[in-house]
N, C-alpha and C positions, 0 to 999 in steps of 0.2 A: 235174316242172315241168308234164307235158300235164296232168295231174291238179288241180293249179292252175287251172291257164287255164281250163278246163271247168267247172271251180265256181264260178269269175268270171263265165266267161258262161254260166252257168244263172242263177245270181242275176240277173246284170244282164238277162236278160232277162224272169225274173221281173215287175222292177220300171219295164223300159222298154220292150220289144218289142224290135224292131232294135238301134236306138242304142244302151238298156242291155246288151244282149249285147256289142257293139263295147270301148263301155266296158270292161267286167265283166271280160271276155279279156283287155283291155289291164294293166289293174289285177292283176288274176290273174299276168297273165306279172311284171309286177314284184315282185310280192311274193314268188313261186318266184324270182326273180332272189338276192332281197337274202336269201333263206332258204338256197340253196343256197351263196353265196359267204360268209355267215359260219361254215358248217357247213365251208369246204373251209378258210378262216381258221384256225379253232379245230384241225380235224386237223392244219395244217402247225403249228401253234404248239406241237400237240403232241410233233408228229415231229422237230422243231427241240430241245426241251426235252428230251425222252429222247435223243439223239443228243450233244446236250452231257453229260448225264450218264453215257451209256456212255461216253464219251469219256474220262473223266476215272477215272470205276471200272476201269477196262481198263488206264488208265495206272498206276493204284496197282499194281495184281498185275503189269504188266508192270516196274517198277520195281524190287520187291520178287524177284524171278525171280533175283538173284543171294545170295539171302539178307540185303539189307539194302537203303535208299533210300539213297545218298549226296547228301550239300548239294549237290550241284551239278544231281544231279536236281532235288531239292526246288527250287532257285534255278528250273531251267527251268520247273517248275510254274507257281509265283511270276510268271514273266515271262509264263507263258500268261494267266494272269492279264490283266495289263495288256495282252498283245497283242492279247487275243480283249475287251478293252474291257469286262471283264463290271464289273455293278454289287454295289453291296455284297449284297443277297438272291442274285443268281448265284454270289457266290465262294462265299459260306459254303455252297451247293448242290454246289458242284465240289471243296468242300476234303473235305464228309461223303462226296460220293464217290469220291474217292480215299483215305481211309479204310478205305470201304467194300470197293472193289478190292485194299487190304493185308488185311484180314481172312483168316486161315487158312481158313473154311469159304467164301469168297469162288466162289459158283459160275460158274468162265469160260464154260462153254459155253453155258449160261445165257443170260449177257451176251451173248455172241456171236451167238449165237439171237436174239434182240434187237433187238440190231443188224442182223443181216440183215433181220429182217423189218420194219421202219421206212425203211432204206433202201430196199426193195422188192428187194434186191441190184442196186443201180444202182453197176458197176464203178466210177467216179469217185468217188462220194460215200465206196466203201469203201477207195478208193486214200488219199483226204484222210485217212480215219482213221488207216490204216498209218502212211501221212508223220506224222500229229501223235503216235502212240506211238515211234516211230522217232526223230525228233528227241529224245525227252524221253530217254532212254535212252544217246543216242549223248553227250547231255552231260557228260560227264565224260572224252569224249576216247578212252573204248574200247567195246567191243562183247563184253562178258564171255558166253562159252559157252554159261552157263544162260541170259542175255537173249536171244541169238539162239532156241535151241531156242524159247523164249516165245513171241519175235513169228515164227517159224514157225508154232508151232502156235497163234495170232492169225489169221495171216493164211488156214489152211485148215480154221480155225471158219468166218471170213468168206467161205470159197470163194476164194478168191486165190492165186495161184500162189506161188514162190518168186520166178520170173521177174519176178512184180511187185514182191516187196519190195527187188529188184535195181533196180530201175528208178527204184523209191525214194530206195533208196540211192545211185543217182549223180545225181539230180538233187539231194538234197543235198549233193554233194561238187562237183555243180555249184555250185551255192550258194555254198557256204563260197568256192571258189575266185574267183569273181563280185566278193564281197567281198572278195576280199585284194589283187583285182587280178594274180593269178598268170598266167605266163606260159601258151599256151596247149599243152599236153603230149599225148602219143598215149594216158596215160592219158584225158585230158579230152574225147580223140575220142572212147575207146571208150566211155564214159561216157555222150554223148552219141547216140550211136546207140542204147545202150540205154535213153534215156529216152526216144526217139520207136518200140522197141519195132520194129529191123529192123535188119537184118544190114549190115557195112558194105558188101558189093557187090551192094545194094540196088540200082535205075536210081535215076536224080533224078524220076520220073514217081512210085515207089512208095514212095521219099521224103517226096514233096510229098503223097500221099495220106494216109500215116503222119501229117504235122504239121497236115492239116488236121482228119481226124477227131480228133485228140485235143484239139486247139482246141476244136471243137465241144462234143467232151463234156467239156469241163471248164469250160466257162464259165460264170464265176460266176452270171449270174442264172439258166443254167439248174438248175447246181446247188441253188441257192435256192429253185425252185420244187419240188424235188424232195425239201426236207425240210433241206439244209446250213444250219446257225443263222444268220444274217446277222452274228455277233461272226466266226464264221469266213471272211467272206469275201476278209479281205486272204490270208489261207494260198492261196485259190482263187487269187486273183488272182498270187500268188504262183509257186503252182504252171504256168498258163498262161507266166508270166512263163520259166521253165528250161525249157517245149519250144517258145518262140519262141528263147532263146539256143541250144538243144541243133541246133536247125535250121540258125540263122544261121551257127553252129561249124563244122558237115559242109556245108554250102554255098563256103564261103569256103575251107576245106583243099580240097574239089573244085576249085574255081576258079583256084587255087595251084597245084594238081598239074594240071591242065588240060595 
């Protein structure tokens, strides 16, 4: 951008002494302006585009991990689909790549590589992706031996713990129960605690610290700046959504047992 400005105001002084200069630099700065923000434009739209399609490649080989897709994966595919709003050029991109992801020669670590390096390894954006292989998986009502090993070794491609895909996992089971309206159970506490990522004889100080930073980093527009497609952002919103419940849950059983 200084490189800009400087060539602005060479020329404009060139052609006007002082004033041209003023000009020249002014002109300069905006043209480095509108140069620089469709160059950062086009990388996120890249980083957005590849990130859908690891997305979706990951899910095929993670699918396939028990030796076969069952309809009901395929269904949750389908509904990703419509959830993540893609248009008809997007599906037919997310259907070839998870094709692609079943493919026997299908390189994971590849992908995984990939995918770290687009999300910059920014923990949320890779926590999003866990949740959305995880769900697509758990569809069918179980969590077959070969798919776990899978999204284990998913998640420590990605650099991610196990601890995380726990974390995952119960704020899905948060979820589900959300929806069904269930009663509130000591499983559902300790669920909870493990979705804000701290022990239950936590204080309420290191609590409140736990629910604020993960707020922060999971918020959707920041994740969006960082490369999350914007078809993803209800999952985002989503996900903030079960560590504001996972909070309000250990808040209220403290306040109860008070």
């Amino acid at each position: 951008m200084l490189i800009a400005i400087l060539i602005g105001a060479g020329l404009g002084f060139m052609f006007g002494k002082l004033p041209g200069l003023i000009i020249g630099a002014l002109l300069g700065y905006w043209v480095a302006r509108r140069l620089v923000r469709r160059v950062v434009i086009s990388k996120l739209s890249q980083m957005q585009g590849q990130f859908l399609d690891s997305t979706f490649a990951v899910m095929g080989c993670v699918c396939k991990a028990d030796g076969h897709v069952s309809g009901d994966e395929l269904r949750v595919v389908e509904a990703l689909f419509e959830r993540l709003r893609l248009n008809e050029e997007q599906r037919e991109r997310a259907k070839a790549a998870f094709e692609r992801g079943k493919a026997d020669d299908f390189d994971l670590d590849a992908e995984l590589a990939t995918v770290r390096r687009v999300t910059g390894g920014q923990r949320a954006l890779l926590q999003v992706f866990l949740q959305v292989q995880l769900s697509a998986i758990a569809a069918d009502g179980e969590l077959h031996p070969a798919e776990h090993d899978m999204l284990l070794r998913v998640a420590r491609g990605l650099g991610c713990s196990e601890a995380e895909i726990e974390q995952i996992e119960a704020m899905l089971r948060g979820g589900q129960q959300q929806a069904g309206g269930g009663a509130t159970s000591q499983q559902a506490l300790t669920d909870a605690y493990r979705v804000l990522g701290v022990e239950s004889d936590a204080s309420d100080a290191e609590l409140k610290r736990a629910y604020r930073r993960l707020m922060s980093q999971n918020h959707p527009d920041k994740l969006a700046g960082k490369g999350l497609p914007e078809s993803m952002r209800e999952m985002a919103e989503t996900r903030t959504q079960e560590i504001s419940n996972a909070y309000d849950l250990i808040k209220k059983s403290r306040e109860a047992n008070a």
